[in-house]
Each structure stands twice: as structure tokens, then as C-alpha cells.
N, CA, C and O atoms as CSV, one atom per row, in Angstrom:
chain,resi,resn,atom,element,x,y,z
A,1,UNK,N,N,176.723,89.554,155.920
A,1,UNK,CA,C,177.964,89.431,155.217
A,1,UNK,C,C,178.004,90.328,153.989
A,1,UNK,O,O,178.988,90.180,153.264
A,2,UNK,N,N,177.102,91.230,153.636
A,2,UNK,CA,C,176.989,92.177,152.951
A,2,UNK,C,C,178.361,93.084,152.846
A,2,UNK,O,O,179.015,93.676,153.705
A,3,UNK,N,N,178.544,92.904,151.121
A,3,UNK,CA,C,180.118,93.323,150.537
A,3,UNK,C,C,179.650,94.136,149.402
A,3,UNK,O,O,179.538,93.689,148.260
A,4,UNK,N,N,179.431,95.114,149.687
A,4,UNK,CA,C,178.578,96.045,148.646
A,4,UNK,C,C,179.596,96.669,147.828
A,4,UNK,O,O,179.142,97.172,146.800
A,5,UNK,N,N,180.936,96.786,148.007
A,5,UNK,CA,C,181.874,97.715,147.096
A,5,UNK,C,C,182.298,96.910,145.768
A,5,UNK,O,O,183.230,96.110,145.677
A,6,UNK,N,N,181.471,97.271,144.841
A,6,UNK,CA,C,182.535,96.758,143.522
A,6,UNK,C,C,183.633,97.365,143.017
A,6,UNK,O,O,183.721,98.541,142.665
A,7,UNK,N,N,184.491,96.505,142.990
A,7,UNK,CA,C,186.017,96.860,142.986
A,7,UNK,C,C,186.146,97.082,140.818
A,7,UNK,O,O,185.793,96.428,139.837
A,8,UNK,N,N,186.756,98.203,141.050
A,8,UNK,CA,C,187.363,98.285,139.282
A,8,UNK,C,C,188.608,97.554,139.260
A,8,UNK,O,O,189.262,97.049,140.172
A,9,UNK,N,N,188.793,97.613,137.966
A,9,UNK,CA,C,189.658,96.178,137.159
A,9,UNK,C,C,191.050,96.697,137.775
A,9,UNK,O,O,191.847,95.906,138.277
A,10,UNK,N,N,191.386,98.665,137.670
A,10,UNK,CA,C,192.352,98.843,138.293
A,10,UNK,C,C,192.787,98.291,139.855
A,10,UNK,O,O,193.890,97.799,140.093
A,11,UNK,N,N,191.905,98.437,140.684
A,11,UNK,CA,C,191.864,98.088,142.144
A,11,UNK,C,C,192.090,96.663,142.237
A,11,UNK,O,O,192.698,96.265,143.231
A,12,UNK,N,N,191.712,95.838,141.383
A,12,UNK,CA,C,191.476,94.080,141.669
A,12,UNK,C,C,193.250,93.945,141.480
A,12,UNK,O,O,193.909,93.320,142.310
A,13,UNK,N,N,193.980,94.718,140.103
A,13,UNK,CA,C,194.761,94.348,139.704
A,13,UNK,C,C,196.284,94.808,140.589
A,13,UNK,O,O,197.435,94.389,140.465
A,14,UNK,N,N,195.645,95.908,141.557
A,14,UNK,CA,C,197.069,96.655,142.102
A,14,UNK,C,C,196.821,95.708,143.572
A,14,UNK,O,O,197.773,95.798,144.347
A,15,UNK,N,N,195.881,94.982,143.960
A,15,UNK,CA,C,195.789,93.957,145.250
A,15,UNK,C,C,196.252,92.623,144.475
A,15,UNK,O,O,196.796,92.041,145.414
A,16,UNK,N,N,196.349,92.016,143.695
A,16,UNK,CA,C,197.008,91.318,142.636
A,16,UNK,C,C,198.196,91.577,142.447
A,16,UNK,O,O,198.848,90.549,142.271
A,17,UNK,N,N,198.764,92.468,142.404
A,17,UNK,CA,C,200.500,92.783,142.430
A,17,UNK,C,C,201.208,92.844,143.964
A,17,UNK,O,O,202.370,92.641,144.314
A,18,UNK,N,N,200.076,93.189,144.675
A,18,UNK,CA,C,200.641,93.250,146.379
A,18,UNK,C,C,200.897,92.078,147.064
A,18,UNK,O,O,201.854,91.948,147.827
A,19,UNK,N,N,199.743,90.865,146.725
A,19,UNK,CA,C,199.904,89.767,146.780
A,19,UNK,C,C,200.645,89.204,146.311
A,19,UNK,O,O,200.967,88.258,147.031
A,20,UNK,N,N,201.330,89.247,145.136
A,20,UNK,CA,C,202.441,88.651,144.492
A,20,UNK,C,C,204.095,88.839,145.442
A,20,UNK,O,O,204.965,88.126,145.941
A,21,UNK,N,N,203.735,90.409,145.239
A,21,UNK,CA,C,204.911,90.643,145.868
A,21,UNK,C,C,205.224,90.023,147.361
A,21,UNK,O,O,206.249,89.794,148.003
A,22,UNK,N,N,204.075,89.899,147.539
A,22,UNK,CA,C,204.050,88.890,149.320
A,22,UNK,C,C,204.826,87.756,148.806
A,22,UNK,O,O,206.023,87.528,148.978
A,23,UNK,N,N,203.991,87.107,148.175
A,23,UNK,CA,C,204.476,85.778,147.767
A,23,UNK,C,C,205.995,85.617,147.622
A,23,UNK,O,O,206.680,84.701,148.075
A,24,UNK,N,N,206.321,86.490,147.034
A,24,UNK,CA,C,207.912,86.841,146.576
A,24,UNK,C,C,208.904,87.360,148.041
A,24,UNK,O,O,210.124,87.198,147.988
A,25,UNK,N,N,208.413,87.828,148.997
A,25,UNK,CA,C,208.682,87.730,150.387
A,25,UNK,C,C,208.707,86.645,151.202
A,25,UNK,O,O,209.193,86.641,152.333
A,26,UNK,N,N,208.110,85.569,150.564
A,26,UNK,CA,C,208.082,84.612,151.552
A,26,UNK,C,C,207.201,84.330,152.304
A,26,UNK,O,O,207.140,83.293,152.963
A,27,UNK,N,N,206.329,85.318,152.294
A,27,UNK,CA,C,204.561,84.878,152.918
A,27,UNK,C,C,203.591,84.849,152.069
A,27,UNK,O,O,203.010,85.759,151.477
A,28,UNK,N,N,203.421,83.366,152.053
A,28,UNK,CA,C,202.317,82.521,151.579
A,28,UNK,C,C,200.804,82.960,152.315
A,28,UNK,O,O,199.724,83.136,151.752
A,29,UNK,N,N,201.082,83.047,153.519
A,29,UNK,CA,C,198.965,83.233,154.282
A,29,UNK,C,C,199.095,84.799,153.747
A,29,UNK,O,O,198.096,85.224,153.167
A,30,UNK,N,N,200.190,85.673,153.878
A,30,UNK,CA,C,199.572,87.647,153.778
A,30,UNK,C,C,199.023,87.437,152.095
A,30,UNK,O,O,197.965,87.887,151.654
A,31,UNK,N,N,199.939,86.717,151.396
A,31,UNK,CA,C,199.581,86.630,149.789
A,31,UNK,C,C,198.064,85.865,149.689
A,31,UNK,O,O,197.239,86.490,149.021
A,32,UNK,N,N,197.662,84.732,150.211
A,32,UNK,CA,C,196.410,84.517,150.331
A,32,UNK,C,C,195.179,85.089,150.920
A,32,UNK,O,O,194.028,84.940,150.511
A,33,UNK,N,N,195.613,85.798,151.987
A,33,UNK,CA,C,194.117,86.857,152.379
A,33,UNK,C,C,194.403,87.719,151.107
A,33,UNK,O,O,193.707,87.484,150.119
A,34,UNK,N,N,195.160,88.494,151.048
A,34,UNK,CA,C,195.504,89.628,150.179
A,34,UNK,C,C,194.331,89.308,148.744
A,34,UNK,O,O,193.259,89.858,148.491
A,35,UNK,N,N,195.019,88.278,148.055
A,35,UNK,CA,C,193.991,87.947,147.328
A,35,UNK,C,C,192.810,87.555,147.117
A,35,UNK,O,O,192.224,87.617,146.036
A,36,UNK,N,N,192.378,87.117,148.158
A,36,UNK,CA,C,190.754,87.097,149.044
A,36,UNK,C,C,189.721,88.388,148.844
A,36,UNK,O,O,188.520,88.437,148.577
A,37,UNK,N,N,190.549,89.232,149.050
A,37,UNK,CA,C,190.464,90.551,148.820
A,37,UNK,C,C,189.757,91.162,148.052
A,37,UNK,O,O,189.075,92.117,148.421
A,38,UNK,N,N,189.804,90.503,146.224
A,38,UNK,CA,C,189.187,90.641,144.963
A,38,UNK,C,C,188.521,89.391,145.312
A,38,UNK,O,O,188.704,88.235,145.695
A,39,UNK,N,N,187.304,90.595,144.835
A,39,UNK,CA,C,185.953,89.666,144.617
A,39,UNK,C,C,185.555,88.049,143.612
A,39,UNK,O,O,185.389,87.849,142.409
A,40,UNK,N,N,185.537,87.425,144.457
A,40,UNK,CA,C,185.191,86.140,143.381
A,40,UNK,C,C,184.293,86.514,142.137
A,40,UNK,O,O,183.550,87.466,142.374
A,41,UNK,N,N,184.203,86.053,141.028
A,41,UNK,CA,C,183.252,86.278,139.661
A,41,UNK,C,C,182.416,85.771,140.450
A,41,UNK,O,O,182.773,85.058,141.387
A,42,UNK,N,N,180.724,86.161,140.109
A,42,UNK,CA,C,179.347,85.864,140.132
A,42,UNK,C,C,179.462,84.506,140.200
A,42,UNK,O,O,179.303,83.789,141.188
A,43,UNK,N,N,179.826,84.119,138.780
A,43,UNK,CA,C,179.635,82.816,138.240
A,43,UNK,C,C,180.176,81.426,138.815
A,43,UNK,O,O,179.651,80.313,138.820
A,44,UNK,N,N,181.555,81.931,139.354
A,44,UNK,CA,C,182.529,81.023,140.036
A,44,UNK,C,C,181.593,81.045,141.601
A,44,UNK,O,O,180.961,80.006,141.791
A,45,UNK,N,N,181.491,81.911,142.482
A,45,UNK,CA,C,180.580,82.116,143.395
A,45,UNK,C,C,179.325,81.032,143.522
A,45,UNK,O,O,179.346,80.110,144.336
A,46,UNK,N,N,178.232,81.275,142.602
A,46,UNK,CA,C,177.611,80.353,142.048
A,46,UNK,C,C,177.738,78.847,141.600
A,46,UNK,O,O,176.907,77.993,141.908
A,47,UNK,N,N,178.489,78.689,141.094
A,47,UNK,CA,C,179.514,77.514,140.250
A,47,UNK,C,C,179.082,76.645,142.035
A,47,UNK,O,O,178.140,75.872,142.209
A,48,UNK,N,N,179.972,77.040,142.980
A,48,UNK,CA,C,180.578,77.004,144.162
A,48,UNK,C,C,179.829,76.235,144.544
A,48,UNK,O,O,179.894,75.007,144.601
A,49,UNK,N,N,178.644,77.323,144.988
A,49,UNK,CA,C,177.698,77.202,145.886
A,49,UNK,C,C,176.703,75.882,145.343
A,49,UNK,O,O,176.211,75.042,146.096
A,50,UNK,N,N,176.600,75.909,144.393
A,50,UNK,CA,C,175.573,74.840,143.608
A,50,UNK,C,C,176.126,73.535,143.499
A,50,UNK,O,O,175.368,72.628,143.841
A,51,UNK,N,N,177.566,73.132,143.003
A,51,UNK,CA,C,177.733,72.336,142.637
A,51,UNK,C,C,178.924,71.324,144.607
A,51,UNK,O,O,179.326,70.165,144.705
A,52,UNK,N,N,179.010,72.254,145.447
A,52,UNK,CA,C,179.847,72.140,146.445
A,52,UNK,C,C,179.352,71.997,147.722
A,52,UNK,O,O,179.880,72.188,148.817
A,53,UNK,N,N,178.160,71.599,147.377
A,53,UNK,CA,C,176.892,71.816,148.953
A,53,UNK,C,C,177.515,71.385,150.010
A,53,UNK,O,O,177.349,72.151,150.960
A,54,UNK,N,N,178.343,70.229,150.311
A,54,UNK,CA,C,179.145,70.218,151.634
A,54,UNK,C,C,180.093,70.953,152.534
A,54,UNK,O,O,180.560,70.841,153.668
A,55,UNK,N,N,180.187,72.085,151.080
A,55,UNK,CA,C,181.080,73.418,151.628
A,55,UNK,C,C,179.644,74.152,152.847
A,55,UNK,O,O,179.581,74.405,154.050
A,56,UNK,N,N,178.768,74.247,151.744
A,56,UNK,CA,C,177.655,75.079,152.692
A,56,UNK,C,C,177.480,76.347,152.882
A,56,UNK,O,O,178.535,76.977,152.810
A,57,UNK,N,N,176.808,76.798,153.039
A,57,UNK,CA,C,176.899,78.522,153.014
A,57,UNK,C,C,177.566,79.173,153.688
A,57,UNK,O,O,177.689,80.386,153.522
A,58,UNK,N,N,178.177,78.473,154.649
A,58,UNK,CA,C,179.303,79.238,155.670
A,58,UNK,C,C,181.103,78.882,154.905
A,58,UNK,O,O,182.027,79.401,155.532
A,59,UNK,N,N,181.267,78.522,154.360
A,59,UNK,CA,C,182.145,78.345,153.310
A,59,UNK,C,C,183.198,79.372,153.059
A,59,UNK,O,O,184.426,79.434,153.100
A,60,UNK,N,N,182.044,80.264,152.741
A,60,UNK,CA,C,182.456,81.424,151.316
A,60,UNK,C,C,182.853,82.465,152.921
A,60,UNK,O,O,183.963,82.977,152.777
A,61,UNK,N,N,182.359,82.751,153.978
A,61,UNK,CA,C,182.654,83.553,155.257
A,61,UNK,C,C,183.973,82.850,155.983
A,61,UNK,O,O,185.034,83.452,156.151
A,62,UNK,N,N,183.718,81.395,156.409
A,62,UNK,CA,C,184.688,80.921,157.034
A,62,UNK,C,C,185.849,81.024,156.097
A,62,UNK,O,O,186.827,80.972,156.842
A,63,UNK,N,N,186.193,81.122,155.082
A,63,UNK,CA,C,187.128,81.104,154.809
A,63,UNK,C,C,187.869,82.815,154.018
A,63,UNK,O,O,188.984,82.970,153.520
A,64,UNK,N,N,186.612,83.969,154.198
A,64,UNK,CA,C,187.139,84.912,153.950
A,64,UNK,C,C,187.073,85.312,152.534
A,64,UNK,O,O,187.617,86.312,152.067
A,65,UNK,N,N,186.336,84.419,151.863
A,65,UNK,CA,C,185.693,85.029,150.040
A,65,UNK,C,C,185.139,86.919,150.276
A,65,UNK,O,O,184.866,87.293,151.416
A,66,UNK,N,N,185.063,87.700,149.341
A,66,UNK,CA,C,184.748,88.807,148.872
A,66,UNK,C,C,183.441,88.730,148.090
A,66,UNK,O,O,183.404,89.158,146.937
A,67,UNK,N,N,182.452,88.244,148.629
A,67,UNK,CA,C,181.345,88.136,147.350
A,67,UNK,C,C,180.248,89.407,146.745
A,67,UNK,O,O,179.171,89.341,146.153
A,68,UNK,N,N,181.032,90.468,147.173
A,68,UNK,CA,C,180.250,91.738,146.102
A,68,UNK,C,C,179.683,91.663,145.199
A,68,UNK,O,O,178.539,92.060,144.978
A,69,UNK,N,N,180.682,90.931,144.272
A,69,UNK,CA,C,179.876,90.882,142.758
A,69,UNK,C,C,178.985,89.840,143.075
A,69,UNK,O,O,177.850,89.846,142.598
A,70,UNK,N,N,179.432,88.807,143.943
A,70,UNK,CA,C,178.049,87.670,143.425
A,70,UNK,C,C,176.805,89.119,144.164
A,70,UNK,O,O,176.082,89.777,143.417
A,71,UNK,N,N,176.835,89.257,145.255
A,71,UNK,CA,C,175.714,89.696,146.064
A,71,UNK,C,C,175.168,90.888,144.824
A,71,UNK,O,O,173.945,90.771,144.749
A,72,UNK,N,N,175.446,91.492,144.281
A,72,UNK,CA,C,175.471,92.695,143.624
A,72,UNK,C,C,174.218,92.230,142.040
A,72,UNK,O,O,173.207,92.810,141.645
A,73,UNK,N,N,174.829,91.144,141.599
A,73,UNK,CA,C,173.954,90.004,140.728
A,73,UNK,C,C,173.037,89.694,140.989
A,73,UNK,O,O,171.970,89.941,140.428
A,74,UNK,N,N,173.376,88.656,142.532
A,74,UNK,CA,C,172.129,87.782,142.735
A,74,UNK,C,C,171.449,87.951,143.834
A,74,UNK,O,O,170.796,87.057,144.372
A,75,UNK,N,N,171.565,89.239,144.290
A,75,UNK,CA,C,171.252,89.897,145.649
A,75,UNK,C,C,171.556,89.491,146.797
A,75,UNK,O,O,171.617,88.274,146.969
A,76,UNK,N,N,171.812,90.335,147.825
A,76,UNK,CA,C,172.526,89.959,149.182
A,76,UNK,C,C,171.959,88.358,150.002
A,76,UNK,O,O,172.653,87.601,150.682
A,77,UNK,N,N,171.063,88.272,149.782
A,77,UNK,CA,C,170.179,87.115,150.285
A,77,UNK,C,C,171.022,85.527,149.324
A,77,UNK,O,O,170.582,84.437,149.691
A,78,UNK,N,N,171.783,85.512,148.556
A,78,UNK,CA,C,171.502,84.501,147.507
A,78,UNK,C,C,172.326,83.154,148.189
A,78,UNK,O,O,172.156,82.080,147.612
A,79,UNK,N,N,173.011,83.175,149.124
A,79,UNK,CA,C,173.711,82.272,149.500
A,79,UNK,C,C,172.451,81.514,150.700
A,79,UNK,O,O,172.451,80.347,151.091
A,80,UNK,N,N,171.763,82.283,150.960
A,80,UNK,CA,C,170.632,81.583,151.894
A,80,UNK,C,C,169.124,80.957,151.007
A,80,UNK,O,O,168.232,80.215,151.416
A,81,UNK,N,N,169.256,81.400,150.113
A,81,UNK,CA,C,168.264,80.963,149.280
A,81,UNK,C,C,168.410,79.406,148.255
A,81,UNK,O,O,167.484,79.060,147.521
């Protein structure tokens, strides 16, 4: 599940306006992948994983999370560890 591209603040923010504008169309699921898109924070990632164990490590895949930055932090391995 390796997501190696870290996205700049510009890139997070112009998939952030695309999604909106979905939203403003009337599609709710294109506006939710869309924003899927930008990488969860490390911390929130973490947060997740630690405090949400019934989610489970298939969680953050089944449902289509971006975890670059966590993997990038806490290395590609960290959701199995």
C-alpha cells in the first residue's frame, strides 16, 4: 500500500477546491474520494490506528486513506507493526 508522493500545500489545496466544487454539484461520493486524495497528517493516521483497533489495519485501505505522510514518518511497514 506504499504512497510515497508527498503532496505540497499547493496540490492538497487545489484537490480541496475540486472537491468542494463537487460538493456544490451535487456529488457527495466524487467530493469524498476526491478528498481522500490528500494525505491524512502522520499524527491523525497514528491517532487512528492506536486509539481505533477495531478499525484494524485494513481500515485506512478499505476505505481509501492516502497515507504518504504517515508512511514517509513512520515508515512503510508502520500500520503492520
Amino acid at each position: 500500500m506504499a504512497q510515497t508522493k508527498i503532496m505540497t500545500q499547493q496540490e492538497k489545496t487545489e484537490i480541496g477546491l475540486k472537491a468542494f466544487e463537487l460538493k456544490a454539484q451535487g456529488k457527495p461520493d466524487e467530493c469524498e474520494r476526491m478528498l481522500k486524495k490528500i494525505p491524512l497528517s502522520p499524527y491523525l493516521a497514528k491517532f487512528v490506528k492506536e486509539h481505533f483497533e477495531y478499525f484494524g489495519s485494513d481500515f485506512f485501505e478499505k476505505y481509501g486513506w492516502n497515507l504518504a505522510e504517515a508512511e514517509a514518518v513512520y515508515g512503510s511497514d508502520w500500520l503492520t507493526r
